[in-house]
N, C-alpha and C positions, 0 to 999 in steps of 0.2 A: 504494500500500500504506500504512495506516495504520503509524503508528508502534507497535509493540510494546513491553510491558514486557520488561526484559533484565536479568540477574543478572549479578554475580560471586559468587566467595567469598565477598566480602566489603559488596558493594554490591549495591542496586536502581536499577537506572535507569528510573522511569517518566519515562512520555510527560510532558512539558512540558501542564501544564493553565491557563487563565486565572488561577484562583487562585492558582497561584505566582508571581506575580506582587510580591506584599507581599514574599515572603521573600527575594525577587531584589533589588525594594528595599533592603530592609535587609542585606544583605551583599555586595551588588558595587559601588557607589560606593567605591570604594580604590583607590588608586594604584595598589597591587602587582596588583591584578588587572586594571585597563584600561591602561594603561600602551602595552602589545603588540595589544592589538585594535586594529581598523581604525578611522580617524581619524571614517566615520561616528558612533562613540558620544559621543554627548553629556556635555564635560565641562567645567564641573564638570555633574554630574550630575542633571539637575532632577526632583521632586516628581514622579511619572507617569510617568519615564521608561520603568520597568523594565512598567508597563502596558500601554503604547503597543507598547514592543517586544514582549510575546508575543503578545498579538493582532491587531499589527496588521502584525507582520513574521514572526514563526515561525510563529505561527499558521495565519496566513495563506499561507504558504510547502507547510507539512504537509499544509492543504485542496487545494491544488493539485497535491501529489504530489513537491514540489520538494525537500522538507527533513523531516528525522526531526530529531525535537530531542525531549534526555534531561533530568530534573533527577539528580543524583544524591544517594543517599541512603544511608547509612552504615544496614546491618542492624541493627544495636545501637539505634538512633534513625533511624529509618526517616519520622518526621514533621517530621522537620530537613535543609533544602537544604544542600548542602555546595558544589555549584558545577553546570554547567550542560554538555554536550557534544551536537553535531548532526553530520548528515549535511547535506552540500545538495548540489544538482545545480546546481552552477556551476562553469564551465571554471576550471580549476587553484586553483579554493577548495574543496573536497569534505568537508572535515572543520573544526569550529574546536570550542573548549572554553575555559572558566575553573574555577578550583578556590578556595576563600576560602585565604586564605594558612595561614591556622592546620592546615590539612591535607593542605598540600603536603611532600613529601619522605616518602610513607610508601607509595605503590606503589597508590595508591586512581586516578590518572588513567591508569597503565598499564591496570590493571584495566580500567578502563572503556574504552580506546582498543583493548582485545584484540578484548571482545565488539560492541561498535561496526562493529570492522573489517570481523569476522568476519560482521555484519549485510550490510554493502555489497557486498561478494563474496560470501557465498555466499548470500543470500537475495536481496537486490536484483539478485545477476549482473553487477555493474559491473567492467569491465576493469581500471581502474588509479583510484589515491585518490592524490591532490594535495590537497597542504596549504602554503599559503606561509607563512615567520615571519620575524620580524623578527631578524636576526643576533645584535641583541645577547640574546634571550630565550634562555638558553642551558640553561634546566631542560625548554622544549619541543621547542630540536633534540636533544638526550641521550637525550628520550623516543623522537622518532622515528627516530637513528639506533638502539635499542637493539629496537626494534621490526621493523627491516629494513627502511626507509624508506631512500633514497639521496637527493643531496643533486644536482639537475638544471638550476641554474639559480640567477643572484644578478641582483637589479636594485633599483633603491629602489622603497618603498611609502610610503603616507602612514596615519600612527597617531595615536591620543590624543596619545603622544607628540611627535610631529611626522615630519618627515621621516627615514627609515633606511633603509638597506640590510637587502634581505629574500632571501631562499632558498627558493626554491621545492622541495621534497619531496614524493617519491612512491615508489609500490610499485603494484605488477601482482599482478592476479588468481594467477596463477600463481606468484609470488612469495611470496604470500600464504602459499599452499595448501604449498607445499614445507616456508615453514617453521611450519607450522603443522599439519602431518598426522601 
C-alpha cells in the first residue's frame, strides 16, 4: 500500500517525497533531535546525508511495501517541515519519529502518532506496534505511555549517543480499538 496523505486538527502529514530532502537537511542535524535515534545516523552529520537517507532508505523501504514515512506539516505553513514520523515493518521497530525542537511540547507528535496509529491497525490490519526508546528520552516514553503503549521489555541499544539502556513498547490491535472507539 502506498503511503497516504493523513491529517490532524492540526497537521498534514504527507508522504515523504525526494525533494524533502533539502529541508531535512536543514533542520535535523541537532543534537536534540538525533541524540535518541539509532547509532546508524550519521554524526556529525555530513553534506547528503539527509538525500541519501530518503531515497535510498525510506524511499526505498515505501517501494517495497516495508515502510510508510510522513513529513509533517503545520496547517498554518503547510510548505514548512517541522519533523518527520514512519511506519516500518520491522520486528519490534514498527514506529520511529523526530520533531525540530522549536515544536516540541505542544501536542503536534501526539497528533501525529494518533492518526499514524490509527493507519497500522486499522488500515494496514497489523496486530501489535512496537516501538523501542532509549530510557533516558523521557518526552517519547510520556508520549507512548499517554497513548496506551505498555512498557514490555528493557535491554541496551546502541545510539548517536552511544550506548543506553532502551525499553521496548507496545500496544495490540485490540488495545488500540478499545481505546480509541
Amino acid at each position: 500500500m502506498k503511503t497516504p496523505e493523513l491529517e490532524t486538527a492540526r497537521l498534514i502529514l504527507k508522504p515523504l517525497a525526494s525533494e524533502d530532502a533539502a529541508q531535512i537537511q536543514r533542520v535535523f542535524p541537532r543534537w536534540e533531535i538525533v541524540r535518541y535515534l539509532i547509532a546508524s545516523v550519521p554524526w556529525p552529520y555530513p553534506p547528503g546525508a539527509a538525500q541519501n537517507y530518503v531515497d535510498n532508505v525510506a524511499l526505498a523501504a515505501s517501494d517495497e511495501g516495508k515502510g510508510w514515512y510522513w513529513t509533517l506539516r503545520r496547517k498554518e505553513e503547510a510548505q514548512t517541515l517541522i519533523g518527520v514520523i514512519c511506519l516500518m515493518d520491522v520486528a519490534d521497530n514498527n514506529r520511529g519519529f523526530w520533531l525540530v525542537p522549536e515544536w516540541q511540547g505542544q501536542g503536534y507528535m501526539t497528533e501525529a502518532c494518533t492518526v499514524v496509529n490509527d493507519f497500522w491497525f486499522n488500515v494496514l490490519g497489523r496486530e501489535v506496534l512496537r516501538a523501542p526508546k532509549a530510557v533516558a528520552n523521557t518526552r517519547s516514553k510520556n508520549l507512548s505511555a499517554r497513548s496506551g503503549m505498555r512498557l514490555v521489555s528493557v535491554q541496551k541499544g546502541e545510539y548517536v549517543a552511544g550506548e543506553l539502556d532502551t525499553e521496548l513498547w507496545e500496544m495490540t490491535r485490540q488495545e488500540w480499538r478499545q481505546r480509541n472507539s
